[in-house]
N, C-alpha and C positions, 0 to 999 in steps of 0.2 A: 209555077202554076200548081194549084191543089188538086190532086188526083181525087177520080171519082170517088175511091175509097176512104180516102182519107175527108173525103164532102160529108161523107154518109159518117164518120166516125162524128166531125165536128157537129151537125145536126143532130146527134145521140147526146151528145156532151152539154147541149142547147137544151134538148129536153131536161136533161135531169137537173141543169143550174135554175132551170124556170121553176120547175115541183120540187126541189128536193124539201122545201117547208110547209111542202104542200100534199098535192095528193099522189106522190109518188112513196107507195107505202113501201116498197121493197129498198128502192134505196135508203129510206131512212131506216130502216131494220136495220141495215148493214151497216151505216154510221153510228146507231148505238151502238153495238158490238166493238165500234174499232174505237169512241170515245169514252168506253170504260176502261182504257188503258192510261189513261192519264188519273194522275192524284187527282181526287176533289181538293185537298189543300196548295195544290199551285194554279196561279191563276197566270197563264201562260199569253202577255200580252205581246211578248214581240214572236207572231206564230203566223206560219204562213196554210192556210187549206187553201189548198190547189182547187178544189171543186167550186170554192165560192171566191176563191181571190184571184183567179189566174183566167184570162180564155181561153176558148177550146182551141183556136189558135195558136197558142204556146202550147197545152199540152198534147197535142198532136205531133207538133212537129217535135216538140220534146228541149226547146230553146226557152230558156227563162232569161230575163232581163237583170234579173238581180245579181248583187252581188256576192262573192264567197262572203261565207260565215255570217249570213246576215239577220238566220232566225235560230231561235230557241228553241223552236218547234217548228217541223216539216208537216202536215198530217197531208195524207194521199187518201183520199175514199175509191174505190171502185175502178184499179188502176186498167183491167183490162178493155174498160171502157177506148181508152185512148191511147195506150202505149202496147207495140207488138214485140218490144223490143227492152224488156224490163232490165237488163244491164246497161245499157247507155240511160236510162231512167236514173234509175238510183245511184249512179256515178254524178248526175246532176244535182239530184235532192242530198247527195252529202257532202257538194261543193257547195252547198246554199246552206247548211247545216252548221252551226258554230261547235267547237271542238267542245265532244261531251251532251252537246243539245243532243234533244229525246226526236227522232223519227218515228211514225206511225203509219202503217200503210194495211188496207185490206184490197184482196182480189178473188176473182172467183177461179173455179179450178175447171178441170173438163174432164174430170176423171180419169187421167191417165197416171203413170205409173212414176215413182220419186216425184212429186211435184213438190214437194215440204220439203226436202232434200235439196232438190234445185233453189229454190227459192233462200236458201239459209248459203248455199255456198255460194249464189249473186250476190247475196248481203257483205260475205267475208270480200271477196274480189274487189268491192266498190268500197273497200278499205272502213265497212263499218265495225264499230266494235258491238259485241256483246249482243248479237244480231238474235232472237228469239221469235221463231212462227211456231203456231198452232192452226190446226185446221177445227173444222165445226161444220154441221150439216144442218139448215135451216128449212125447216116447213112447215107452210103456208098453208092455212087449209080456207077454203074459196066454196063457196055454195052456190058459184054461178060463173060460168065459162066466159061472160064478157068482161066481168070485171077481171078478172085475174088478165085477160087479152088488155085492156086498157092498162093496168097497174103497169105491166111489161114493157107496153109504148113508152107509159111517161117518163119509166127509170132508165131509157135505152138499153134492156138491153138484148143481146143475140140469143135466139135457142139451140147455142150451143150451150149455156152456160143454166140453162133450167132442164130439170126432168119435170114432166106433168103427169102423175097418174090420176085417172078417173075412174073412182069406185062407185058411184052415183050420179047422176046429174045435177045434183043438190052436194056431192060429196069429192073437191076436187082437190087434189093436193100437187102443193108447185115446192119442189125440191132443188135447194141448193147448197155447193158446196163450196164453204168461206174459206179464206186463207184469210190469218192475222198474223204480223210483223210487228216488230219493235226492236230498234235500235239505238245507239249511242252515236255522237259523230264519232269524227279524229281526233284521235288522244294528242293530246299538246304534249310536243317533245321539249321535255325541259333541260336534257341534259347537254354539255356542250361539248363542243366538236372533240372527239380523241376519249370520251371519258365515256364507261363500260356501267350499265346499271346492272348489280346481281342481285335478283328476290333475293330475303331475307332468308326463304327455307331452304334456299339452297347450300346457306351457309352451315355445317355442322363440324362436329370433333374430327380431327383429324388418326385416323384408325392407324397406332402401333403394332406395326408385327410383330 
């Protein structure tokens, strides 16, 4: 049975699958930001977005149907939307992930202390390679207190993850802090059982005393 909280998660995940093409301006801010990490020269057709291809069903509970290695592309928009638990997360998006396929993920942060830290050593743990976050501060300037209230409905999300200062009644600003990710999957072990790979730079002259 779906706990209340995890009701109230899925209904936020409703909202923003209904507007994200729409008039949910905050979420689409954030998915620009996390879909300039991809080349304009690859046209990434076997790719899975979780926001538009999954239900909030699956990403709540954090259970995906598919199979290992199935896409080329993982992309994640907006993960704290629906996962409280970003290690068992990304342990899944990199068993869904084919060896070397590009991961993408953005979330918001709370302002607390190592969070780009944390998030880079869940990446290494859930055995990604070449794992890279950056964070970014985003604001929104609003010249009226209902819409910036409406924009926040349609994108679900909590005000834990917005600061609002208002300098005017006509002059409102909505502040947020982005986290962006990108990763590699699992490296395909090519080597066979009993046989020892050494980098090249490890190899040098051997020193005569």
């Amino acid at each position: 049975m779906t706990s209340l909280l995890s009701q109230g998660k899925i209904e936020s995940i409703n909202r923003v699958q209904r507007n994200l093409d729409g008039d949910a301006y905050i979420a689409n801010e954030i998915e620009v930001r996390l879909l300039e990490h991809l080349h304009n020269v690859e046209v990434p057709i076997n790719r899975l977005d979780m926001l538009r291809d999954c239900t909030a069903e699956e990403m709540v509970s954090g259970v995906f149907s598919y199979q290992d290695a199935s896409f080329n592309y993982v992309i994640a928009h907006l993960v704290p939307l629906w996962q409280e638990d970003l290690a068992v997360f990304f342990q899944e998006a990199c068993r869904m992930l084919a060896p070397n396929g590009v991961f993408l993920f953005s979330t918001l942060g709370k302002r607390t202390p190592h969070e780009l830290e944390m998030l880079g050593d869940t990446l290494l743990r859930s055995e990604f390679q070449l794992p890279v976050v950056d964070r970014e501060i985003l604001q929104l300037q609003y010249d009226d207190i209902n819409t910036l209230a409406k924009d926040l409905e349609l994108s679900g999300l909590d005000s834990e993850f917005v600061q609002v200062t208002t300098n005017a009644p006509d002059d409102i600003i909505a502040m947020f802090e982005v986290f962006y990710g990108y990763a590699l999957g699992k490296k395909i072990n090519s080597l066979s059982p009993g046989k020892i790979e050494i980098p090249l730079e490890n190899i040098t002259l051997r020193k005569i005393k």
